[in-house]
N, C-alpha and C positions, 0 to 999 in steps of 0.2 A: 931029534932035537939037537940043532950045534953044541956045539960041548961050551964056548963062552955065555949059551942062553944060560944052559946046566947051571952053570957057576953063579951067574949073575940071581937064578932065581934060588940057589941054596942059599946067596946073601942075600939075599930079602928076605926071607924067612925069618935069618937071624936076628933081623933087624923092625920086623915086624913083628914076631911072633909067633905063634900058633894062628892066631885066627887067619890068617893066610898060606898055614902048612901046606893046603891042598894046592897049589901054582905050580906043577912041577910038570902038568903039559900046557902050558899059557899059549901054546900054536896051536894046538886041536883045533880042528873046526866043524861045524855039521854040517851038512847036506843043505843048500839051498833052496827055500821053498819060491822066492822070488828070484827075478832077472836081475834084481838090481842090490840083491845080499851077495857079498863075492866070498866066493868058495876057497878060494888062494888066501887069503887075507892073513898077513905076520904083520903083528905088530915089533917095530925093530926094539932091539933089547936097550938101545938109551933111551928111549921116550918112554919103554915100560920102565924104565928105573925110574926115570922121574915121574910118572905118573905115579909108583906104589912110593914113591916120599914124597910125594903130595899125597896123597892120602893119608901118611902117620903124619905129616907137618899138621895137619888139618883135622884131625882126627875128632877136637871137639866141635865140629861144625858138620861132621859128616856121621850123618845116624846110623844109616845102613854099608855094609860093608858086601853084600853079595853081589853086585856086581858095579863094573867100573865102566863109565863110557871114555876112549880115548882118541881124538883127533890126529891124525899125522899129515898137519901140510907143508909136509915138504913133498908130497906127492901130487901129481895137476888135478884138477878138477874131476878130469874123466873117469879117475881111479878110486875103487871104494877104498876110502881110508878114515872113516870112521868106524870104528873098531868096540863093539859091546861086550868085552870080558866078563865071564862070570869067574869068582876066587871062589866060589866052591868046590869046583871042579875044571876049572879051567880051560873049558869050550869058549870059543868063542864067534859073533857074526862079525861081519861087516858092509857098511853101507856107501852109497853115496851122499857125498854132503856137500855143499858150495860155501865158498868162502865168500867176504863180502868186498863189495865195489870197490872201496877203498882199499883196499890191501890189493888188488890187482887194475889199475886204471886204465891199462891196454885191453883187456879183457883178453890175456894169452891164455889164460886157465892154471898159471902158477902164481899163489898166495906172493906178492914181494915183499911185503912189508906188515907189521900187525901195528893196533894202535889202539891208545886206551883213551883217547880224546874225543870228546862231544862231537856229534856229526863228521865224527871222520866217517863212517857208513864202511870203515876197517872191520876186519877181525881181531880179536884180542886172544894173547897169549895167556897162559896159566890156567890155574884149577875154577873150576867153577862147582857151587852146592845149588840141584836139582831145588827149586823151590815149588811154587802150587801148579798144578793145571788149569786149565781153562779155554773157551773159546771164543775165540777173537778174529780179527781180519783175515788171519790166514786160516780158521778153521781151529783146530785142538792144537795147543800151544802148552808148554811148560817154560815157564819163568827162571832167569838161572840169575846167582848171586856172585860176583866175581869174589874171588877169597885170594887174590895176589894182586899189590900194587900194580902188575900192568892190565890187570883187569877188573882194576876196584869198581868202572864207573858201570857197567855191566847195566846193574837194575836200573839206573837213572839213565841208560842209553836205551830201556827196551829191549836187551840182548835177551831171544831167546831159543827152544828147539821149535820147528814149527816144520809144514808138508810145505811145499812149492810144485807148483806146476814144471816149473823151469831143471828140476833135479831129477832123472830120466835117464833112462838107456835111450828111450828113444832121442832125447835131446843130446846124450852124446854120440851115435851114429850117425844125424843129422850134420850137429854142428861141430861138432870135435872137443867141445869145449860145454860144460854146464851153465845155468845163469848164474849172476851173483847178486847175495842177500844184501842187506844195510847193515852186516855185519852179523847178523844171527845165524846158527846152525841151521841151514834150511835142508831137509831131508826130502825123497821122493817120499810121494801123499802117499803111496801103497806100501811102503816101508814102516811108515811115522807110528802107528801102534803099537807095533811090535818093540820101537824101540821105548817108547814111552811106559811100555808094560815093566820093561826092564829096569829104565831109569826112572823112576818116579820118584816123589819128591823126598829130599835128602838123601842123595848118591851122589857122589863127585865126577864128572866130566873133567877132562885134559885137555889143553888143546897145546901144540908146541909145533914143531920143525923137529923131526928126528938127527 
């Protein structure tokens, strides 16, 4: 582990607590059972700082604390960068996930912009709290509740986790680039359980630009 990750996660400790003692390999990773969970997968040490202070900022809206979902688009589309920390022990997976129309309108495969406004069909930045399940147009969906001004409008936009045809290995060797959502976390259909098992409802998702 870099010796600044070392540091960064001795201060989050300090500043968490115990119930997060255990973060002290936050890179670990398992063995991949899918094509489309990446093996390599670090989440960068600023975006996990702000994730673990979004999680004590929020702390009375976030029930469970075992594991955290975190977003990094500052990385392009093709790259798994949705990241499912567990703070029990600090394994973690990662997936692909597409960003939405709005936040990239050439369709290059890098997020440019986020937004928290009515039919932008954007991605929105900040923490979001895992609300119910259910299934709906895209199949088995979980509902997220934005918990920061740039993503207050979240449940009134629809914003949620859902499977997409279009979020693929096979769509990124094709096309180089994955689809994009109306602004929701659209994961591969053969990932989405697995992530769902983990995040279920009242856990915190991230989503930022590292």
């Amino acid at each position: 582990m870099p010796r600044e990750l070392k540091a960064l996660v001795f201060s989050r400790r300090l500043f968490l607590g115990t119930a997060l003692a255990s973060l002290t390999c936050v890179v670990t990773t398992r063995p991949a059972v899918s094509r489309n969970v990446g093996v390599a997968g670090r989440v960068a040490p600023s975006l996990l700082g702000r994730a673990l202070e979004a999680l004590e900022r929020h702390r009375d809206r976030i029930t469970y604390r075992d594991f955290v979902g975190i977003a990094d688009f500052s990385l392009p589309s093709r790259s798994p960068r949705f990241h499912v920390l567990s703070l029990a022990d600090g394994t973690m997976r990662t997936y692909l996930v597409a960003h939405g129309r709005g936040s990239d309108p050439a369709h290059t495969g890098w997020l440019e912009r986020f937004s928290n406004e009515p039919h932008s069909n954007a991605t929105s930045a900040g923490a979001y709290r895992t609300n119910y399940d259910y299934v709906g147009s895209h199949g088995r969906s979980i509902r997220l509740d934005g918990l920061d001004p740039t993503n207050s409008n979240a449940a009134s936009r629809a914003i949620v986790v859902h499977g997409a045809w279009y979020v693929s290995d096979d769509i990124v060797e094709r096309c180089g680039v994955l689809g994009r959502s109306e602004g929701c976390f659209a994961l591969a259909e053969s990932t989405l359980d697995e992530v769902l098992t983990r995040l279920g409802p009242g856990r915190l998702i991230y989503a930022y630009k590292a």
